[in-house]
C-alpha positions as CSV (number, residue, x, y, z in Angstrom):
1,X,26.4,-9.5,-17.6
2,X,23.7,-12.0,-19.1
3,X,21.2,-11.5,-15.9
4,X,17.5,-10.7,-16.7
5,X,15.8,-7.5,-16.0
6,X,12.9,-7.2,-15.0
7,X,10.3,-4.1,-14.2
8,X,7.2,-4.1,-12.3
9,X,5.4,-1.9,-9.6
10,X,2.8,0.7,-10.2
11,X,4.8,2.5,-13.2
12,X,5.3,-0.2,-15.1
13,X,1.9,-1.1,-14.8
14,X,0.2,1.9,-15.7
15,X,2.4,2.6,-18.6
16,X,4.2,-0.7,-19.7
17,X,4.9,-0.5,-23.7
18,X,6.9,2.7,-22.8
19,X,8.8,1.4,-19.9
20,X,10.3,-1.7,-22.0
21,X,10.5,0.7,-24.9
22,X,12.8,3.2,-22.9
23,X,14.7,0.6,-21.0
24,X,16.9,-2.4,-21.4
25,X,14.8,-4.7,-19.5
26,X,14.0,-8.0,-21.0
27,X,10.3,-8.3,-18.7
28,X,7.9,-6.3,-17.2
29,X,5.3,-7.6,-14.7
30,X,1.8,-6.1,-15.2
31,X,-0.3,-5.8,-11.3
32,X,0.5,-8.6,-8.4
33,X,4.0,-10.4,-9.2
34,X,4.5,-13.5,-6.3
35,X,3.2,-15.7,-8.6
36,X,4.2,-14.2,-12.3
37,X,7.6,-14.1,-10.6
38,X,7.8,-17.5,-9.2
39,X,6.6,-18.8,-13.0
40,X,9.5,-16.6,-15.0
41,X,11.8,-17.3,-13.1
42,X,11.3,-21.1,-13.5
43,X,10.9,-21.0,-17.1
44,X,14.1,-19.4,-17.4
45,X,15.5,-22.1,-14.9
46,X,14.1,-24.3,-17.3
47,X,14.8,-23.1,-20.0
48,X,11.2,-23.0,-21.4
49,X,9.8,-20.6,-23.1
50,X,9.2,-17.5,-20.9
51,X,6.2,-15.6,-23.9
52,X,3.1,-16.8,-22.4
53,X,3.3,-16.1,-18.8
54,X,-0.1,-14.5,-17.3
55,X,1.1,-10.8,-15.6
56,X,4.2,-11.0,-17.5
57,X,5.6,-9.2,-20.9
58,X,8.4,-10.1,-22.8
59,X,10.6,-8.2,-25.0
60,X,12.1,-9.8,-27.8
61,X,14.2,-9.3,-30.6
62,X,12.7,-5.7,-30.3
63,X,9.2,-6.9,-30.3
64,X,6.7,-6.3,-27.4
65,X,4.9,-9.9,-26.4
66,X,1.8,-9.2,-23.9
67,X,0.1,-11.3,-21.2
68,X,-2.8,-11.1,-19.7
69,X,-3.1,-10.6,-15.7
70,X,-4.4,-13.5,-13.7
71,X,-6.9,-14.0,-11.4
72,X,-6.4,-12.1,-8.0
73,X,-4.9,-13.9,-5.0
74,X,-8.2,-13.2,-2.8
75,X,-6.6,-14.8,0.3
76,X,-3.6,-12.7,1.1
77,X,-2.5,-15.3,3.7
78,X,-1.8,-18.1,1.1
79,X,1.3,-16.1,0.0
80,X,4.3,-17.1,1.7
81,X,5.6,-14.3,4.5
82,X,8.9,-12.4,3.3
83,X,11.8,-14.3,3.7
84,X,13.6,-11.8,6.2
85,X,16.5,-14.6,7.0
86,X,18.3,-12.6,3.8
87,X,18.7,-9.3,6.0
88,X,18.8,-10.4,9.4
89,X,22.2,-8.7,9.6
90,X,20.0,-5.3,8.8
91,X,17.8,-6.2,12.2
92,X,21.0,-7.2,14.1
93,X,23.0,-4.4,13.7
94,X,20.2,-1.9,14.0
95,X,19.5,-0.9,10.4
96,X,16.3,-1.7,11.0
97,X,14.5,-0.8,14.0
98,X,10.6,-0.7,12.8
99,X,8.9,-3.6,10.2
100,X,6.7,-2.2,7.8
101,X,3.8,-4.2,6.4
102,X,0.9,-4.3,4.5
103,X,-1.9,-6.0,6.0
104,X,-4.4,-5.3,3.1
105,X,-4.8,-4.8,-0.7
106,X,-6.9,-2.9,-2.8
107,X,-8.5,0.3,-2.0
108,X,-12.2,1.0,-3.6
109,X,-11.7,4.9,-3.8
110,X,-11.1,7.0,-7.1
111,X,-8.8,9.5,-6.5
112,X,-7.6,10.7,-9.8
113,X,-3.9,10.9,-8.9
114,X,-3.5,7.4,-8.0
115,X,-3.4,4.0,-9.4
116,X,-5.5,2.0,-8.0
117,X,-9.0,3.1,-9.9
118,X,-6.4,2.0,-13.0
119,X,-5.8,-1.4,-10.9
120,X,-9.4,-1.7,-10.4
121,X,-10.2,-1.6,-14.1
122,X,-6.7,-4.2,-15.1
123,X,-8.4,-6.3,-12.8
124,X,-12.4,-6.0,-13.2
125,X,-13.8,-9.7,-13.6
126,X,-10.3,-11.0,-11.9
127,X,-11.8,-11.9,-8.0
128,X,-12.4,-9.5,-5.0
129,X,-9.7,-5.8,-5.6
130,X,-10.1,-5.5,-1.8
131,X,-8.8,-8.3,0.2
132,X,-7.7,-7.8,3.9
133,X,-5.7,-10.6,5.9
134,X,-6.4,-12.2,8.9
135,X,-6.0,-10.9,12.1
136,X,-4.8,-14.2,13.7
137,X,-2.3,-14.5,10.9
138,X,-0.9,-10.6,11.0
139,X,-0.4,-11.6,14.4
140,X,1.8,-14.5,13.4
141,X,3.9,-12.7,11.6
142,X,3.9,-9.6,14.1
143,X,5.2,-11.8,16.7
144,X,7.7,-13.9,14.5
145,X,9.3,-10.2,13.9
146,X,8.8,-9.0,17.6
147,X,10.9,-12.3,19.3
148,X,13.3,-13.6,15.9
149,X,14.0,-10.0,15.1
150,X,13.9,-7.9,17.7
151,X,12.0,-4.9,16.3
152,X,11.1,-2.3,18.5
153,X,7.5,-1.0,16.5
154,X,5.5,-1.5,13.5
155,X,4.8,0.7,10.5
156,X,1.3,0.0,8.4
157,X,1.6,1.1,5.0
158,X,-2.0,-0.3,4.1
159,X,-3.5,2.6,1.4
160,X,-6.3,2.7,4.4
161,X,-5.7,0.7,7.4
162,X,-9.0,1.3,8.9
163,X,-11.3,0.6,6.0
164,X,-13.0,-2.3,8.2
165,X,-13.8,-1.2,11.6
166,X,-14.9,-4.2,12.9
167,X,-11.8,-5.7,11.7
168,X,-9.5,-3.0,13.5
169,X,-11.2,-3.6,16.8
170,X,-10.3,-7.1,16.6
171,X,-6.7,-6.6,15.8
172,X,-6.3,-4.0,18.6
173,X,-7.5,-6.2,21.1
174,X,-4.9,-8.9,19.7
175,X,-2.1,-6.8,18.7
176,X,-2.4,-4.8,22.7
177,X,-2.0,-8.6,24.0
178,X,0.1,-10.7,22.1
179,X,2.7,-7.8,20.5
180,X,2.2,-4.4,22.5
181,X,4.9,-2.4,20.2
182,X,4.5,1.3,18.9
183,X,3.0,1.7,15.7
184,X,1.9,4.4,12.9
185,X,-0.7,3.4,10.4
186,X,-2.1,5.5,7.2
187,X,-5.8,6.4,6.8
188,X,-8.8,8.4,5.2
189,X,-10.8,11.4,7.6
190,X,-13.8,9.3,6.3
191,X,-12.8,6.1,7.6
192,X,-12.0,6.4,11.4
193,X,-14.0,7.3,14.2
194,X,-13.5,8.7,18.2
195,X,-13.9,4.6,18.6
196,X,-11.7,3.0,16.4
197,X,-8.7,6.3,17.5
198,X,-9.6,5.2,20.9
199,X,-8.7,2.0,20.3
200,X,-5.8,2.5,17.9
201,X,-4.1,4.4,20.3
202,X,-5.2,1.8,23.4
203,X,-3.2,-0.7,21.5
204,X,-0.2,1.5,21.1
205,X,-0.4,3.6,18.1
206,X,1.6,6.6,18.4
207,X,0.8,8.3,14.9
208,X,-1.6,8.3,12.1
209,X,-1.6,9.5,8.7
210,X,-4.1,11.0,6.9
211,X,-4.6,12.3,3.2
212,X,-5.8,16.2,3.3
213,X,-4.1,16.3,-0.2
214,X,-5.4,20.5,-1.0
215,X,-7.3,22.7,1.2
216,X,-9.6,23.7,-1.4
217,X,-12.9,22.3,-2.0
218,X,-13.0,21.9,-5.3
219,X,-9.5,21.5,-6.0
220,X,-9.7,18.6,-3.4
221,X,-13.0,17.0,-5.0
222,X,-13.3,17.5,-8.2
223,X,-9.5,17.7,-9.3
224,X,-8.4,15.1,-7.0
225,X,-11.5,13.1,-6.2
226,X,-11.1,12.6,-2.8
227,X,-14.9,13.2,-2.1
228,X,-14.5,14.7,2.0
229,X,-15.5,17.9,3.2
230,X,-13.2,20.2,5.2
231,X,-15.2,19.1,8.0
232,X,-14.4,15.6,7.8
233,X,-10.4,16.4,7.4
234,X,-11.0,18.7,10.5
235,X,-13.2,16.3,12.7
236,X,-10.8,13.6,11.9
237,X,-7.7,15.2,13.0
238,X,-9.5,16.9,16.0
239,X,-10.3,13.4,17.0
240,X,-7.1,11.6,16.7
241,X,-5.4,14.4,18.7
242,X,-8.1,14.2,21.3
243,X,-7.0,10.2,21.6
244,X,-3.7,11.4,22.2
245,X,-2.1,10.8,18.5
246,X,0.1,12.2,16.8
247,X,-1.1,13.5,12.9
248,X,0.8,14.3,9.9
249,X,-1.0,14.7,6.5
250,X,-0.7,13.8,3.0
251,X,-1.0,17.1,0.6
252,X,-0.2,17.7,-3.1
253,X,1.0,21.2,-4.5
254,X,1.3,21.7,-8.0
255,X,-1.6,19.3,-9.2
256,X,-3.3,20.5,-12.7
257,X,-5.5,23.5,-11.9
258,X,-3.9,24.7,-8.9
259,X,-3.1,28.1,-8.5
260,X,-1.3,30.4,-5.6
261,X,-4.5,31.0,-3.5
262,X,-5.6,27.3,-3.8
263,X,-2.1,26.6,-2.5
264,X,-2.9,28.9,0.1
265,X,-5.7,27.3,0.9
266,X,-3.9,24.0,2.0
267,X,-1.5,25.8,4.2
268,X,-4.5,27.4,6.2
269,X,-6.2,24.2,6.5
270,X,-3.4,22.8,7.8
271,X,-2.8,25.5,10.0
């Protein structure tokens, strides 16, 4: 069929030049795509030429053409919502029970397993890396879901949905109000507090997840970067279950160094 292919997501990005070299896509979209996308696909409604599009590469009669990323959307709530009219069959019928969304961008830490400190350096000198919508306008959304759709709870997948407290407090006060579904949110031991579980879970969080990633000190810190003591994973957790949440954790086996008693060592600190 003569349809366009195009890649993007956090493997293209990180590695483009090898994922059009090993693939019969035509683009690739480097970082953020709304707008890239909205631009390629117009030039090739257009017919215009599709080389010089910021975010986007081209591949061409075997030749590699690269763009440059543009500036970063710093407000989040400029971008138009997902059209969800295309699968309102899916909410219908049952297929889907829960909404996920994002309500932030960007995280600030360095883990060494992830992409974002490879983000943070695409996009140095390109506006603000973390960006968090507005509460007012996440509960927009939230409640065109909750009465259009008929969803029955809310998943977070924010990298860390607590990272402003002050922020959190707000939208728990709104969300318990104007929404009042179950939902499960992802966060760091670092980054949450007896107050802001207490309020989570006042507003109808049932679940929270939390990277422990390895059980070993130094396999967690200096391998992985995650810069937390044991203390902090186990203060955290303690905390959350004192609200009355339920916990799962994030943890990585197998990461360059480890060995069978470092492995070890995560299963006893989860136990």
């Amino acid at each position: 069929h003569d349809i366009k292919i195009v890649l993007g997501g956090a493997g293209p990005t990180v590695e483009p030049e090898r994922m059009l070299n090993q693939s019969k896509a035509d683009f690739l979209c480097v970082g953020e795509g709304e707008y890239a996308m909205l631009d390629l696909v117009k030039a090739l409604e257009e017919e215009r030429d599709t080389t010089n599009i910021a975010n986007i590469w081209a591949k061409q009669n075997g030749k590699i053409l690269k763009n440059d990323v543009r500036p970063l959307v710093e407000d989040l709530d400029t971008i138009p919502l997902p059209d969800r009219e295309l699968i309102r069959d899916e909410f219908e019928n049952g297929n889907i029970k829960w909404a996920s969304l994002i309500s932030s961008r960007g995280c600030p830490y360095q883990c060494s397993y992830c992409h974002n400190p490879y983000l943070q350096r695409l996009y140095r000198g390109k506006g603000q890396f973390l960006r968090e919508r507005r509460v007012e306008k996440l509960i927009e959304e939230l409640k065109g879901l909750k009465f259009s759709y008929g969803i029955k709870g809310v998943t977070f997948s924010d990298d860390t949905f607590t990272m402003d407290s002050e922020r959190i407090f707000e939208f728990c006060l709104a969300y318990a109000c104007e929404i009042g579904l179950p939902f499960q949110c992802q966060t760091r031991a670092n980054h949450v507090s007896k107050e802001v579980l207490g309020a989570l879970k006042n507003a109808g969080c049932q679940e929270v997840h939390i990277g422990l990633e390895a059980g070993n000190d130094y396999q967690r810190n200096k391998i992985l970067k995650r810069h937390m003591s044991k203390e902090q994973i186990l203060t955290a957790i303690s905390d959350a279950k004192e609200a009355g949440l339920k916990v799962v954790t994030f943890n990585i086996i197998g990461a360059p160094y480890e060995t069978e008693e470092t492995i070890w060592d995560t299963i006893h600190l989860n136990r």
